[in-house]
N, CA, C and O of each residue as an XYZ file, in Angstrom:
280
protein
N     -15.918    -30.136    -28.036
C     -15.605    -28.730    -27.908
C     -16.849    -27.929    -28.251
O     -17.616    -28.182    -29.179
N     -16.967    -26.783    -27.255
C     -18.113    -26.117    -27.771
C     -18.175    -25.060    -28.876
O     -17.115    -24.453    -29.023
N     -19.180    -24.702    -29.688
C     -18.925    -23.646    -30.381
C     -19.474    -22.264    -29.872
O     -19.991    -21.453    -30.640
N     -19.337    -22.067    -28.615
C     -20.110    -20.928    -27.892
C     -18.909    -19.588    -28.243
O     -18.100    -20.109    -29.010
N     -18.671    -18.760    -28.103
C     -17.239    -17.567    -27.491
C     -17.501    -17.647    -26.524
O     -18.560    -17.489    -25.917
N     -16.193    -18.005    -26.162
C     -15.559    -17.216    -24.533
C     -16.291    -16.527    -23.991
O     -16.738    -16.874    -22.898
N     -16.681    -15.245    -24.609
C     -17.233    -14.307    -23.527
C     -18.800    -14.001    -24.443
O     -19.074    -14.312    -25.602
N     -19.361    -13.519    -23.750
C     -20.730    -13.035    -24.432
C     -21.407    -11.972    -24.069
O     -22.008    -12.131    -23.007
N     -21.510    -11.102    -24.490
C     -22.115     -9.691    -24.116
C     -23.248     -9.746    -24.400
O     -23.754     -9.995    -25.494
N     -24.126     -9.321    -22.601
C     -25.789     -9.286    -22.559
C     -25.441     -7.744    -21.810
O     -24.645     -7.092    -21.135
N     -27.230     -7.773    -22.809
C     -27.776     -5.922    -22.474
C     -28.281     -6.245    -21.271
O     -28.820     -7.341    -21.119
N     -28.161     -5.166    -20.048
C     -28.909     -5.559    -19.116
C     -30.349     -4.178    -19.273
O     -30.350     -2.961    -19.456
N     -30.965     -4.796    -19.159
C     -32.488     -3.719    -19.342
C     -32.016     -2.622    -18.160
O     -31.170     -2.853    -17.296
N     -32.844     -1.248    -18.350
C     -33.091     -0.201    -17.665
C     -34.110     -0.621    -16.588
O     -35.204     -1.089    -16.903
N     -33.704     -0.433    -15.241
C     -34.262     -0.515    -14.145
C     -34.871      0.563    -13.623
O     -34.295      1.512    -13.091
N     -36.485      0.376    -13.824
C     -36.855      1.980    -13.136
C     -37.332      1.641    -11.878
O     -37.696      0.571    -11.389
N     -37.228      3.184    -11.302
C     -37.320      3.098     -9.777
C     -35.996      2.857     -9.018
O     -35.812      2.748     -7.805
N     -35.416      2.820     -9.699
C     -33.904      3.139     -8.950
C     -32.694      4.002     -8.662
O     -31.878      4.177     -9.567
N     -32.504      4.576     -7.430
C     -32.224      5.471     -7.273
C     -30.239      5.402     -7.726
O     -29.272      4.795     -7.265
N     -30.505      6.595     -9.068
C     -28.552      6.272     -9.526
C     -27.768      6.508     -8.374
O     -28.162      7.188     -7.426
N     -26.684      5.969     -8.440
C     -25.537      6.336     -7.649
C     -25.286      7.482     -7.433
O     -25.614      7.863     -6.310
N     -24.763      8.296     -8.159
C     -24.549      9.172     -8.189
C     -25.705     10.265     -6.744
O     -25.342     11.184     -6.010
N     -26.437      9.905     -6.818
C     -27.340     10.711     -5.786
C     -27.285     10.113     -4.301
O     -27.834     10.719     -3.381
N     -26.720      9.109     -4.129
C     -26.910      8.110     -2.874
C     -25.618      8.421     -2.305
O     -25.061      7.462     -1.770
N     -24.947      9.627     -2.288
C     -24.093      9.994     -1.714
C     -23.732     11.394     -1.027
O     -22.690     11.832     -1.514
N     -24.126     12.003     -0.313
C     -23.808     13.223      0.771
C     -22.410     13.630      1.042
O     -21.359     13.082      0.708
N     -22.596     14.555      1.623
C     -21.383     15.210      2.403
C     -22.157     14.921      3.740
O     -23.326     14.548      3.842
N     -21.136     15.207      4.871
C     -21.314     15.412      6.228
C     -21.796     16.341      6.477
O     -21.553     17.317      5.767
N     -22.865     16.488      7.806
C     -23.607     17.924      8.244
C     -22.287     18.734      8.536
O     -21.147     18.396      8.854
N     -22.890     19.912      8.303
C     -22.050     21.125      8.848
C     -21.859     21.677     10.097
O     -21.055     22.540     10.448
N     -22.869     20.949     10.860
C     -23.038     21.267     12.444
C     -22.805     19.822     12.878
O     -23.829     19.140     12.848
N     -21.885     19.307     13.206
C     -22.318     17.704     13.789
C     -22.397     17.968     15.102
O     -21.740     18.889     15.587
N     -23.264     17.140     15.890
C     -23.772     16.810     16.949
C     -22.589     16.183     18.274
O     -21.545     15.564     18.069
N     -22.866     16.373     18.902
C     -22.105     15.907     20.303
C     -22.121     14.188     19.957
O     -21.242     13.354     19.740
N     -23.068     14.172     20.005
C     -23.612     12.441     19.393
C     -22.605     12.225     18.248
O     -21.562     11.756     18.705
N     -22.585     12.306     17.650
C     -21.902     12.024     15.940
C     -20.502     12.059     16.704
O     -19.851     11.013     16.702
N     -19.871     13.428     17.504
C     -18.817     13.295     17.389
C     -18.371     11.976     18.645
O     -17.244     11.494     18.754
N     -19.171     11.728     19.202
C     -18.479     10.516     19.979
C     -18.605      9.050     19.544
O     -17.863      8.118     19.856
N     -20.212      9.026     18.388
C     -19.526      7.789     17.515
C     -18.620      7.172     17.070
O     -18.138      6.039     17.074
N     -18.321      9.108     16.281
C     -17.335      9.180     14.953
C     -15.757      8.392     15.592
O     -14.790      7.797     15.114
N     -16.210      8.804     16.846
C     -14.067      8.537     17.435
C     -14.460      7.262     18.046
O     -13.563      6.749     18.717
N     -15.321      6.761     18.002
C     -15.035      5.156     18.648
C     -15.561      4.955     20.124
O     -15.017      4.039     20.741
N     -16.378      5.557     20.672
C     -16.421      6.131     22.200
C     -18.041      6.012     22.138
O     -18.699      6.402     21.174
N     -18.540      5.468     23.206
C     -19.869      5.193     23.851
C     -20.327      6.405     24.088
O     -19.582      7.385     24.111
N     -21.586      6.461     24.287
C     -22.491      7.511     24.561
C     -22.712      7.139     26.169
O     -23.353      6.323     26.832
N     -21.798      8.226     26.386
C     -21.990      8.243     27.630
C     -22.088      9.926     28.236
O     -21.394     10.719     27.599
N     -22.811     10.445     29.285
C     -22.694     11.444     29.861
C     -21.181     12.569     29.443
O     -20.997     13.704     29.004
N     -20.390     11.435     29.893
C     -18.481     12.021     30.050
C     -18.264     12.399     28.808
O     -17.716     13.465     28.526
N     -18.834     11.231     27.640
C     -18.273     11.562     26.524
C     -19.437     12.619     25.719
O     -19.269     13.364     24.753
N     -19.968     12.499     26.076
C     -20.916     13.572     25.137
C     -20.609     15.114     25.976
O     -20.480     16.086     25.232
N     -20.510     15.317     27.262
C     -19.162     16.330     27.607
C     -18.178     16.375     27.030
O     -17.757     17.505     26.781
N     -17.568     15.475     26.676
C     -15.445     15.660     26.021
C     -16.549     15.877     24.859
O     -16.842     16.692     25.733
N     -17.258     15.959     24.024
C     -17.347     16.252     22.593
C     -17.846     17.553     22.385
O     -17.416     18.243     21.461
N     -19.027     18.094     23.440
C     -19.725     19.342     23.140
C     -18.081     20.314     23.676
O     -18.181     21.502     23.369
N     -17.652     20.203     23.896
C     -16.016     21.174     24.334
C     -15.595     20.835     23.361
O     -15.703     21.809     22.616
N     -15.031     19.818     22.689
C     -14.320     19.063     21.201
C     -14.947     20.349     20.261
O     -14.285     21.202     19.670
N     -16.192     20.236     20.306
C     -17.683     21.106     19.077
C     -16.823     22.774     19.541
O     -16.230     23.522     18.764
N     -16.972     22.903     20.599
C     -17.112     24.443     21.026
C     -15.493     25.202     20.403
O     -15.285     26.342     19.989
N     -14.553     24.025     20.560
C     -13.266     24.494     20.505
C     -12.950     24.252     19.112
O     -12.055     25.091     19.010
N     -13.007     23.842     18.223
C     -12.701     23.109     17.183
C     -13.769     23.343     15.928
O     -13.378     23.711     14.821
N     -15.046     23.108     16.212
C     -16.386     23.416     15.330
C     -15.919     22.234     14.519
O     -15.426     21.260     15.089
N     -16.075     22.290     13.033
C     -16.395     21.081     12.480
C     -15.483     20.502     12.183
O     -15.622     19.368     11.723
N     -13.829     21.251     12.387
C     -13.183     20.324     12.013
C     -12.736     19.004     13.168
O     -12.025     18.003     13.078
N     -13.702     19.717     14.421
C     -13.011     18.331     15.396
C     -13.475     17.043     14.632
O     -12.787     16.027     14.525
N     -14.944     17.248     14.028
C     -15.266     15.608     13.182
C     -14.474     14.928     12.170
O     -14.329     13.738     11.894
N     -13.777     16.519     11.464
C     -12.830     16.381     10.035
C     -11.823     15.343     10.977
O     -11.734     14.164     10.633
N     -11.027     15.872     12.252
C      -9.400     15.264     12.419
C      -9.958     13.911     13.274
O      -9.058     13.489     14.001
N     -11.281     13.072     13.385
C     -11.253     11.915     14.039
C     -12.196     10.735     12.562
O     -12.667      9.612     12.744
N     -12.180     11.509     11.290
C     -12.656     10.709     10.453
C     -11.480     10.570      9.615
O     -10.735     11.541      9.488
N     -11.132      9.065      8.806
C     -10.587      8.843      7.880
C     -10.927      9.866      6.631
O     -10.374      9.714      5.541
């Protein structure tokens, strides 16, 4: 049997040069792109669809990106 504990608590050193979490996270542009919005819904970049999106943009503005993102 060993005489170790179960568990053992190590310090992990301060890592510099690394960018915290906390900062590695955005919001979405406020203007999204014709592009973005035909990613965003699952749909190829195509001519048609980058048409159905700049009308999507014109009619809707940003929330057309809000109602095709989780």
């Amino acid at each position: 049997m060993s005489e170790e504990p179960e568990s053992v608590s190590v310090t992990v050193p301060e890592v510099r040069g690394v960018t915290p979490d906390r900062l590695l996270h955005s919001g979405g542009s406020d203007h999204p792109s014709a592009e973005d919005l035909v990613l965003a819904s699952g749909r190829d970049l195509t001519p048609a669809n980058l048409k159905w999106a700049e009308g999507r943009i014109a009619a809707e503005g940003r929330s057309a990106m809000d109602k095709r993102l989780p």
